[in-house]
N, C-alpha and C positions, 0 to 999 in steps of 0.2 A: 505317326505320333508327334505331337506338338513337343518343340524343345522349350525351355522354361526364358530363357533367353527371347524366344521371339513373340511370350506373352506383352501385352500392352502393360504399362504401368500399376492401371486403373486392375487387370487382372490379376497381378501378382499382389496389389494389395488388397482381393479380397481375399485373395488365395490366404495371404496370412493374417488377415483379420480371420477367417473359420478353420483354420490351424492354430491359433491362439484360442480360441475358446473353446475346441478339441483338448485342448490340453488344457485348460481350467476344469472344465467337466470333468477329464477322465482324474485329477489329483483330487475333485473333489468325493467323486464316487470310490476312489480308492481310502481316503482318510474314511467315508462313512464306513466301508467292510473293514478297516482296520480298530478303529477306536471308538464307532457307532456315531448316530447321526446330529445328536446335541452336542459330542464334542468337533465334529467336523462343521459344523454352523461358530461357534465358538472358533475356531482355528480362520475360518472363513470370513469371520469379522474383522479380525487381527489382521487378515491378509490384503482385505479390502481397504482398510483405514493403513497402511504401509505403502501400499500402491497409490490410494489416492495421490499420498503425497511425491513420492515420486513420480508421477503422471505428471504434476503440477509443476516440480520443477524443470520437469523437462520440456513443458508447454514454455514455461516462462523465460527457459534460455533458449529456446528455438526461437522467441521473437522479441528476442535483447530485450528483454524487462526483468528490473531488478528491484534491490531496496533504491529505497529515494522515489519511485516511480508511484505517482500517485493513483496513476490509474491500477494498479493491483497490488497496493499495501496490505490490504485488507485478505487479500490472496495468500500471499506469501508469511503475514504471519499465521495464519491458519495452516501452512505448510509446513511450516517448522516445529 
């Protein structure tokens, strides 16, 4: 059996790129049997536009850009 340690880089992050969307799926299919599927699309939207922006800022301190920075002004206030 492969130890998780001697995965290549490239393998562990797909490993948790399809363990991250394993778990979107299953919280999505769980809010549908909980509260039905127009309020789980509803909750889903919320969730998407939350993450967006935190996606973005984490994009945007990963590659030291900030305010003042012209090339994604337009970024960052749409992030806020």
């Amino acid at each position: 059996m492969t130890e998780l340690h001697l995965l290549s880089d490239a393998a562990k992050l797909k490993m948790l790129q399809k363990l991250m969307l394993y778990w979107d799926g299953q919280w999505f299919l769980k809010v549908v049997d909980r509260y039905g599927l127009e309020e789980a699309i509803a909750l889903n939207r919320r969730v998407r536009t939350a993450f967006g922006r935190i996606e973005m800022r984490t994009m945007l301190q990963a590659l030291r850009l900030g305010k003042g920075d012209a090339r994604c002004e337009f970024v960052i206030t749409a992030a806020e």
